[in-house]
VEXPAPA-929247 format. One line per field, with one value per residue (C-alpha): residue in one letter; residue number from 0; x, y, z. Coordinates in nm, 2 decimals. Each point is the difference from the previous one (the first is absolute). Example, Ala and Ser with C-alpha at 12.3 -4.5 7.8 and 13.67 -1.06 7.14 Angstrom:
// residues 2
residuo = c(a s)
num = c(0 1)
x = c(1.23 0.14)
y = c(-0.45 0.34)
z = c(0.78 -0.07)
//
This chain:
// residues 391
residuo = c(x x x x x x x x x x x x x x x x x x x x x x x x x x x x x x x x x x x x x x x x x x x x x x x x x x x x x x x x x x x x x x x x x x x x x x x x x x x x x x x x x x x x x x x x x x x x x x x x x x x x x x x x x x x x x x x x x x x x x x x x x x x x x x x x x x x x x x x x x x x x x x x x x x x x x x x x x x x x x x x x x x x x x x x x x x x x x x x x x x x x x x x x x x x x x x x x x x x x x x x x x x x x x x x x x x x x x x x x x x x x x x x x x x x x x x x x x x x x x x x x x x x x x x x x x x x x x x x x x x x x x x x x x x x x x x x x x x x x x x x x x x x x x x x x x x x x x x x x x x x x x x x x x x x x x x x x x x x x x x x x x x x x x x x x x x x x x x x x x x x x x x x x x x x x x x x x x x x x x x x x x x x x x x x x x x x x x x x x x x x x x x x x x x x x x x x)
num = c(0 1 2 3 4 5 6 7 8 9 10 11 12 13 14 15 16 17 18 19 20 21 22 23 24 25 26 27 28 29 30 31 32 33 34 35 36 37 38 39 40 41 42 43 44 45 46 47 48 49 50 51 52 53 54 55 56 57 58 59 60 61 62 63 64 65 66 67 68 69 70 71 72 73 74 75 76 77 78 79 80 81 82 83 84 85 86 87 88 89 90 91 92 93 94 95 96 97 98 99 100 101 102 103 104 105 106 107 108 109 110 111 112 113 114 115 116 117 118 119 120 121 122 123 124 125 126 127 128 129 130 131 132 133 134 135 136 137 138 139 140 141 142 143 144 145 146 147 148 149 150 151 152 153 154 155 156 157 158 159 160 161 162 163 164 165 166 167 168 169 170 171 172 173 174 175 176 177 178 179 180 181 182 183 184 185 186 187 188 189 190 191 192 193 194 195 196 197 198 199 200 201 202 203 204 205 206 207 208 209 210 211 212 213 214 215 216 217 218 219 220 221 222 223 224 225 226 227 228 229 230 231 232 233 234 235 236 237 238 239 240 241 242 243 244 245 246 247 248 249 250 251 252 253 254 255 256 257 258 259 260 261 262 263 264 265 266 267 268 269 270 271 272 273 274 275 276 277 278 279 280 281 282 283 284 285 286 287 288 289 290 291 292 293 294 295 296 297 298 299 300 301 302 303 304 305 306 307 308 309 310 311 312 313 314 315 316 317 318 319 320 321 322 323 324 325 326 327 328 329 330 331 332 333 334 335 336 337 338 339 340 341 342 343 344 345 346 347 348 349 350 351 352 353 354 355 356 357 358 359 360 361 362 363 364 365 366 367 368 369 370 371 372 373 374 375 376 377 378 379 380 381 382 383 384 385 386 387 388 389 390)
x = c(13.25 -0.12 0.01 -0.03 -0.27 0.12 0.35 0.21 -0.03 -0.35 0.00 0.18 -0.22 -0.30 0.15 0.09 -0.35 -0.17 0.27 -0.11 -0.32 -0.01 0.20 -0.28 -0.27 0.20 0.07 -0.35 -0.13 0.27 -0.10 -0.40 0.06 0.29 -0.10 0.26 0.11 0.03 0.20 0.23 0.11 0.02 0.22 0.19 0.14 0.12 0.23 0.06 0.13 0.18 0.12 0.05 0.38 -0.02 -0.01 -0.31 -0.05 -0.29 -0.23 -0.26 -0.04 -0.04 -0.23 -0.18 -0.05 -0.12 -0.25 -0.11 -0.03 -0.20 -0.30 0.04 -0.04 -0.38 -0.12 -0.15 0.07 -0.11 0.24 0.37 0.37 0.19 0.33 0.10 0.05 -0.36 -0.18 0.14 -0.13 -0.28 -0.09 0.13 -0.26 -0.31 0.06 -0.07 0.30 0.34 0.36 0.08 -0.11 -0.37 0.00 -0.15 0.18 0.00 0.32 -0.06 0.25 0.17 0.18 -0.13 -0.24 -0.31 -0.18 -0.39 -0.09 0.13 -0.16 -0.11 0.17 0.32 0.37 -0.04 -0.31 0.22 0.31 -0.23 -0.03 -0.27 -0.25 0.12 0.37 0.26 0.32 0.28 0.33 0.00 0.34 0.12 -0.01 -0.17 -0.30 0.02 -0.25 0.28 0.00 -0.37 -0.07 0.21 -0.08 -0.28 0.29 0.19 -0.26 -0.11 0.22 -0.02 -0.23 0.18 0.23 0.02 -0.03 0.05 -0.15 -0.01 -0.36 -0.16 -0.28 -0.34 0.18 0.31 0.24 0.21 0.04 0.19 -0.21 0.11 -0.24 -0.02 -0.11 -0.26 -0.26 -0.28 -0.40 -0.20 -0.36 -0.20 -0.29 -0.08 -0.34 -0.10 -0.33 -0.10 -0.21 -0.35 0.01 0.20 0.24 0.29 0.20 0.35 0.07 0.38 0.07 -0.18 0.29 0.05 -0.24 -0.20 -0.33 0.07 0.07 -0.24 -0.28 0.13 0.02 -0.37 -0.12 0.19 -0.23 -0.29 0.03 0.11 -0.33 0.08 -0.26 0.10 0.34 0.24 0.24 0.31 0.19 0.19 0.30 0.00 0.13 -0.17 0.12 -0.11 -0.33 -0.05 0.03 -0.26 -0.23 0.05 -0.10 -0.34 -0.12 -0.01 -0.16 -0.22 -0.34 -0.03 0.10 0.28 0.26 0.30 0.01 0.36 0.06 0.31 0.16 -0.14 -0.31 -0.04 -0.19 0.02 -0.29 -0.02 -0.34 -0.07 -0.19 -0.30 0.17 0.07 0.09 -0.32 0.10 -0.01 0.35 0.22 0.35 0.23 0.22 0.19 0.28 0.22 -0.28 0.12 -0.09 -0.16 -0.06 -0.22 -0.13 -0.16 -0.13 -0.19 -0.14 -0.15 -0.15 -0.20 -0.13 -0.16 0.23 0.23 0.04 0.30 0.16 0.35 0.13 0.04 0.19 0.18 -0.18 0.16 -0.13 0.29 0.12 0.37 0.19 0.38 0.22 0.34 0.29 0.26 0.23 -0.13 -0.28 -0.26 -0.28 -0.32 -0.25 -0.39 -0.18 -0.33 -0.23 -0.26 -0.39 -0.25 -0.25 -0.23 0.29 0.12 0.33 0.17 0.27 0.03 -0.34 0.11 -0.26 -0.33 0.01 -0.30 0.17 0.30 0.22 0.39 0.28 0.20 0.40 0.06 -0.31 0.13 0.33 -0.12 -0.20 0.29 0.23 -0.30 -0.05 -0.33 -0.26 -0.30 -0.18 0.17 -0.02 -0.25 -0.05 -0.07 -0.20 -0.22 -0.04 -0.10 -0.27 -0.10 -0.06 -0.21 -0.27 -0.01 -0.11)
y = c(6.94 0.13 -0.19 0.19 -0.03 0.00 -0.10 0.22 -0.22 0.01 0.38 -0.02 -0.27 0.21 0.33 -0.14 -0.21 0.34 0.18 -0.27 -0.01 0.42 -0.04 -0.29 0.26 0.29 -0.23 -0.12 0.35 0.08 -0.23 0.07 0.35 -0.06 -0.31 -0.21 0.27 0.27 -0.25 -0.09 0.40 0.03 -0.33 0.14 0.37 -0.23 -0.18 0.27 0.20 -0.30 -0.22 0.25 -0.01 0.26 0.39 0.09 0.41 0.02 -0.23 0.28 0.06 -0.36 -0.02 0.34 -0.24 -0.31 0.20 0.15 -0.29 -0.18 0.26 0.02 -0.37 0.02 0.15 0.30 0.31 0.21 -0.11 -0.02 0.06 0.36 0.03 0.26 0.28 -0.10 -0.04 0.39 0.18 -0.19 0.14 0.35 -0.05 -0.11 0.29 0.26 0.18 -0.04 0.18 0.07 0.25 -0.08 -0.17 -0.31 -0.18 -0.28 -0.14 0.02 -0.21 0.23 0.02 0.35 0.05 0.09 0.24 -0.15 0.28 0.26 0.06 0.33 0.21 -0.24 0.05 -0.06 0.22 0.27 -0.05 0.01 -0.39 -0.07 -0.36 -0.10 0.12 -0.21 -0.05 -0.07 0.01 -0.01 0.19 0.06 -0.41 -0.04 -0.29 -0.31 -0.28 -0.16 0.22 0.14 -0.22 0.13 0.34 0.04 -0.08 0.24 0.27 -0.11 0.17 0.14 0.33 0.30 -0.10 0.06 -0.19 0.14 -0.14 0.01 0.03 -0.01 0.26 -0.05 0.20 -0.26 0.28 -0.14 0.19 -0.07 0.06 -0.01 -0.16 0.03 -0.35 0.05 -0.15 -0.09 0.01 -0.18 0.06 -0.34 0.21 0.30 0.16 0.21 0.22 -0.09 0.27 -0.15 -0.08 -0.31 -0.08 -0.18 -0.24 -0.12 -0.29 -0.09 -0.25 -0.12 0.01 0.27 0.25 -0.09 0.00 0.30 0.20 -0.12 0.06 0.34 0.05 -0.14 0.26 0.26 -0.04 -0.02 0.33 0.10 -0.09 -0.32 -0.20 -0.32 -0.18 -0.21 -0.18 -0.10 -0.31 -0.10 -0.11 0.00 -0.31 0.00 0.03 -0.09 -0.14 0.22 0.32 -0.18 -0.05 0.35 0.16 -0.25 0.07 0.38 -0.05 -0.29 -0.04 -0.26 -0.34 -0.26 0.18 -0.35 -0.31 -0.19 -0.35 -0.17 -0.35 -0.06 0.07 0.33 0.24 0.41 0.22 0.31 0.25 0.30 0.29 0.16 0.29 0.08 0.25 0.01 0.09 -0.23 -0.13 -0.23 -0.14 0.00 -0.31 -0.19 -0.34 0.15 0.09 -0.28 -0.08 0.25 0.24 -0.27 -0.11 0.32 0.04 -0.33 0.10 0.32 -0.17 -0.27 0.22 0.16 0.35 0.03 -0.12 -0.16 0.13 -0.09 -0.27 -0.38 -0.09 -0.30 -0.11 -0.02 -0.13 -0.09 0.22 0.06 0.03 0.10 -0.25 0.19 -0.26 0.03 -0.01 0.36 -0.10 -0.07 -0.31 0.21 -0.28 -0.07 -0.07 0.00 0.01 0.29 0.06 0.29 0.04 -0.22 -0.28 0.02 -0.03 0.17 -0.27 -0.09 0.22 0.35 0.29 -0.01 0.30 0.25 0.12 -0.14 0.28 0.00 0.23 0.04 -0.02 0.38 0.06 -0.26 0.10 0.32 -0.11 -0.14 0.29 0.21 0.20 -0.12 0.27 -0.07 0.14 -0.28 -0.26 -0.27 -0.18 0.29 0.15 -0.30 -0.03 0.31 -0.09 -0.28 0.19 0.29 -0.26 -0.16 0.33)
z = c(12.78 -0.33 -0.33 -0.28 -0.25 -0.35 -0.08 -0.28 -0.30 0.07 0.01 -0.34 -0.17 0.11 -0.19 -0.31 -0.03 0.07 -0.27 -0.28 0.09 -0.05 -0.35 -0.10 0.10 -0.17 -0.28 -0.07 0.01 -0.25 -0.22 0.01 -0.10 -0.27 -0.13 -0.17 -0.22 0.22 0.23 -0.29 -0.05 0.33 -0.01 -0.29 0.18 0.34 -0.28 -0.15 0.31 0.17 -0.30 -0.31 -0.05 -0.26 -0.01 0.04 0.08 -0.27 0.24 0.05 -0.35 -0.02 0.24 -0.17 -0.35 0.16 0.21 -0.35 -0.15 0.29 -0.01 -0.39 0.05 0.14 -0.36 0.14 -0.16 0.29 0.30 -0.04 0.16 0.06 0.07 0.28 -0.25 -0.22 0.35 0.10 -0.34 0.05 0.34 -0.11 -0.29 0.18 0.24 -0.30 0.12 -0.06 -0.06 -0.40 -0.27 -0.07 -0.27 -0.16 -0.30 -0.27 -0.19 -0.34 -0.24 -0.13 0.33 0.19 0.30 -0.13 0.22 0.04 0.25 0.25 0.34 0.07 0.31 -0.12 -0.07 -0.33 -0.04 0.16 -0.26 -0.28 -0.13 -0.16 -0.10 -0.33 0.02 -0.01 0.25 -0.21 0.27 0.35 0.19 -0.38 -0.02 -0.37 0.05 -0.27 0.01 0.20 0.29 0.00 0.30 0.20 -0.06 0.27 0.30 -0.14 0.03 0.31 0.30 0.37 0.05 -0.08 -0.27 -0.34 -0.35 -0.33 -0.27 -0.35 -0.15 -0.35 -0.05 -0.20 -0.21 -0.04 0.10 0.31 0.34 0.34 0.25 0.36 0.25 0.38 0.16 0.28 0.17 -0.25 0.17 -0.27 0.02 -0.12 -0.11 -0.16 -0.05 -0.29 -0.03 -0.43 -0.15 -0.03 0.39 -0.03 0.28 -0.10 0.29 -0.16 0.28 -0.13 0.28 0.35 0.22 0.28 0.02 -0.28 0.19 0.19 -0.36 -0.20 0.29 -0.01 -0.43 0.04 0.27 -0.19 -0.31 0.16 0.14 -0.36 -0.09 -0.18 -0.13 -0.06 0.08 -0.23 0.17 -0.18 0.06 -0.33 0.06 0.41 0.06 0.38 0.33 0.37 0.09 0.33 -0.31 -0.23 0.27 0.14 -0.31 -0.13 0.38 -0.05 -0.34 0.03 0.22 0.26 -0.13 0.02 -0.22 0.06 0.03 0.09 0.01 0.17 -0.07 0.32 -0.06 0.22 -0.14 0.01 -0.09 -0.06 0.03 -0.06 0.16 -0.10 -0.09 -0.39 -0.31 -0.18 -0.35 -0.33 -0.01 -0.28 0.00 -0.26 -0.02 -0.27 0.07 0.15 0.32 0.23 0.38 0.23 -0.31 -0.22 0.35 0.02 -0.33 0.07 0.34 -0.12 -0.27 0.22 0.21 -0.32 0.12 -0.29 -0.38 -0.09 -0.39 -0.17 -0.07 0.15 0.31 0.13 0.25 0.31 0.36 0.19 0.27 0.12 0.30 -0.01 0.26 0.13 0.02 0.21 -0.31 -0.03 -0.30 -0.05 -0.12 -0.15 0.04 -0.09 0.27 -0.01 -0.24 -0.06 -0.12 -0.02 0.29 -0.21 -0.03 -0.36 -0.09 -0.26 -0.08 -0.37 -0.09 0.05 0.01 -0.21 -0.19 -0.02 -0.32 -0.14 -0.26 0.00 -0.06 -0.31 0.08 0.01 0.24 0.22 0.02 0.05 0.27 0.17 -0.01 0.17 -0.34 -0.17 0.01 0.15 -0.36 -0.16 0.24 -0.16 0.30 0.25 -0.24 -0.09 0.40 -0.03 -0.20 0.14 0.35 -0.19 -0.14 0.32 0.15)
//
């Protein structure tokens, strides 16, 4: 006769010590990683779900602020919360390509879209707008200083369809112009051939394709004959690492071009091969050169392979990565910190200037809408002269 071996109850007492015993290990784990505050949120949306007696079809835009305000809440002005919709223009911007008109823009107060700059090959290059005009109406809807931030969504639009707007010329005499949205290809770089052999590099951004463009402006010049190269980073406000590092490799000679520290302590290095542009080079920066861009400035400069002229910088030694929620945003958050191959880190010094001359309010808004002359640039044109007495 056989007996059997475990009875039922025991069965049961057995699965529901090894269920607790799970939820303790789950539990514990939980509360390693969250802490008591991160528990306590998490605490807070299992009342709200189950308990919550109350209307409550806003939760995700609930949710949205407090995720704001918990990374706003660490102090550091470099990671923070996107919604869905600020996560997807930020993608479509760090992409350098995009579906609108081409065109970059401030909101003055008197309640228009001031037009900054218009990228070349654009829509808006196409239907005749212009940097310095002004965009007064959008779809005959007059802008006030009410409604002017909402006037990018309404220019915005699927590929192929049309927006009229309603434009003030240099002139102040007003014009519709109707504008076909498209797909946008925004080149981060652009390479100019100066007369006196000086190669100018305009690096507006580090993000995609940055590397591969501006290694292409550089080669471009230097069959053009180019002498010496000025690389312009004012107001680039950075980009990716893998771009940064891409770029000071083709330039630099054999050295340790990166450093990158987790909170771990894990270290990243980055080298570069013997390989290099052997021409006296200078970078052109002023506070608003953040990240990658004032990263590169001070990389040149130790390796004794560029001078650095403008005007001060933040500095800035935190790197970022960007966290997709299943919410559909995003947490944009520093994690690691970052030095030169020698180990210096920029944070709260900036960039030692080899000469140190600023713009006047008209140059530098001139400068931003991509209209300053190289003649009357001061700061290209004293890195100008700081390359020729180098020579």
């Amino acid at each position: 006769m056989k007996t059997k071996r475990f009875s039922l109850l025991t069965l049961l007492l057995t699965a529901v010590l090894a269920v607790a015993l799970t939820a303790g290990v789950l539990l514990g784990a939980a509360w390693l990683l969250l802490g008591r505050a991160g528990m306590s949120m998490v605490e807070t949306m299992v009342l709200i779900n189950t308990l919550f007696v109350g209307e409550h079809d806003n939760i995700g835009e609930a949710a949205d602020q407090a995720l704001n305000s918990l990374i706003a809440g660490l102090g550091d002005r470099w990671s923070y919360y996107m919604d869905a919709e600020s996560y997807q223009q930020t993608q479509v911007r760090r992409s350098n390509s995009y579906v609108g008109i081409g065109v970059t823009v401030t909101y003055p107060e008197e309640g228009v879209l001031h037009i900054e700059a218009v990228a070349a090959g654009g829509p808006a290059e196409a239907a005749g707008l212009q940097a310095g005009e002004d965009i007064t109406a959008v779809d005959g809807r007059p802008l006030t200083v009410e409604n002017v931030s909402e006037a990018t969504a309404l220019i915005q639009g699927e590929e192929g369809t049309q927006v009229v707007l309603t434009v003030r010329g240099l002139d102040g005499v007003e014009r519709e112009a109707a504008v076909t949205r498209g797909r946008v290809e925004e080149s981060p770089v652009e390479g100019e051939l100066l007369s006196g052999g000086t190669g100018l590099v305009t690096i507006r951004n580090f993000n995609s394709r940055c590397a591969q463009d501006a290694i292409a402006a550089v080669d471009n010049l230097l069959e053009q004959g180019a002498e010496r190269l000025v690389f312009d980073v004012r107001n680039n406000g950075g980009g990716y690492v893998s771009e940064l590092t891409e770029l000071l490799d083709h330039l630099l000679p054999e050295g340790t071009i990166f450093r990158q520290r987790t909170n771990f302590g894990w270290e990243t290095i980055v080298d570069s091969d013997a390989q290099c542009v052997e021409l006296p080079m200078a970078v052109l920066v002023n506070g608003n050169t953040y990240s990658a861009a004032e990263f590169f400035a001070a990389q040149l400069q130790e390796m004794d392979w560029g001078g650095i002229v403008g005007e001060p910088t933040f500095g800035k030694g935190f790197s970022q990565q960007t966290f997709a929620l299943s919410s559909g945003g995003a947490v944009n958050l520093s994690t690691a910190r970052y030095f030169t191959g020698e180990g210096v880190s920029l944070i709260g010094a900036g960039l030692t200037l080899d000469r140190e001359i600023a713009l006047t309010e008209a140059q530098a808004a001139a400068l931003s809408a991509g209209t300053l002359d190289p003649a009357e640039d001061p700061q290209l044109q004293a890195a100008i002269e700081l390359l020729r007495t180098a020579e």
